[in-house]
N, C-alpha and C positions, 0 to 999 in steps of 0.2 A: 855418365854411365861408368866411367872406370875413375880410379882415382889414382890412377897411373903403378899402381901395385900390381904384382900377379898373384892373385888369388891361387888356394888349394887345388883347384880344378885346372885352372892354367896347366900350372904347374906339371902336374897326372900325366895330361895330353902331349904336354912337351917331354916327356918322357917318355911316353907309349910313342913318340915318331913327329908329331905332327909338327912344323916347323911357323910358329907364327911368325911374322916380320915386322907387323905395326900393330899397334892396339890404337881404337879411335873413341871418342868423346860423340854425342851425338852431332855438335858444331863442324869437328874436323871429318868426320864421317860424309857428311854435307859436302864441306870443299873438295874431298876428296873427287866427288863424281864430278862437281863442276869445274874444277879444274883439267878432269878428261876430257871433258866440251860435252858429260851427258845435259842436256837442255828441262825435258821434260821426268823427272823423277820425283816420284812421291814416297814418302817414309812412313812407317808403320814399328810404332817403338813395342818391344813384349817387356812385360814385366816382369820378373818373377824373382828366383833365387840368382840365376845368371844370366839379367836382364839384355835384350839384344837389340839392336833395329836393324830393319829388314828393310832395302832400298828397292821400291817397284820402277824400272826401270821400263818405259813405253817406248814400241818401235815407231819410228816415223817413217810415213811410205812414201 
């Protein structure tokens, strides 16, 4: 999903304030939650012009 570039729109946003910290891959995206210890998480990739995945993250009772 990213090819480690920051894109125009990046860019914008970092500008207008917003502070990003890490850009992720769908792979590293993944470890990321699993390394917090979330168990149960399913992904939902969007496609488009600034394609994104969305982590569904299920509570356990």
């Amino acid at each position: 999903m990213t090819n480690g570039k920051q894109g125009p729109i990046v860019k914008l946003l970092e500008r207008s304030g917003a502070g990003f910290k890490r850009q992720f891959d769908f792979t590293s995206y993944k470890k990321f939650f699993e390394e917090a210890g979330y168990k149960d998480v399913s992904y939902r990739i969007v496609e488009g012009r600034m394609p994104c995945t969305i982590a569904v993250i299920k509570k356990v009772n």
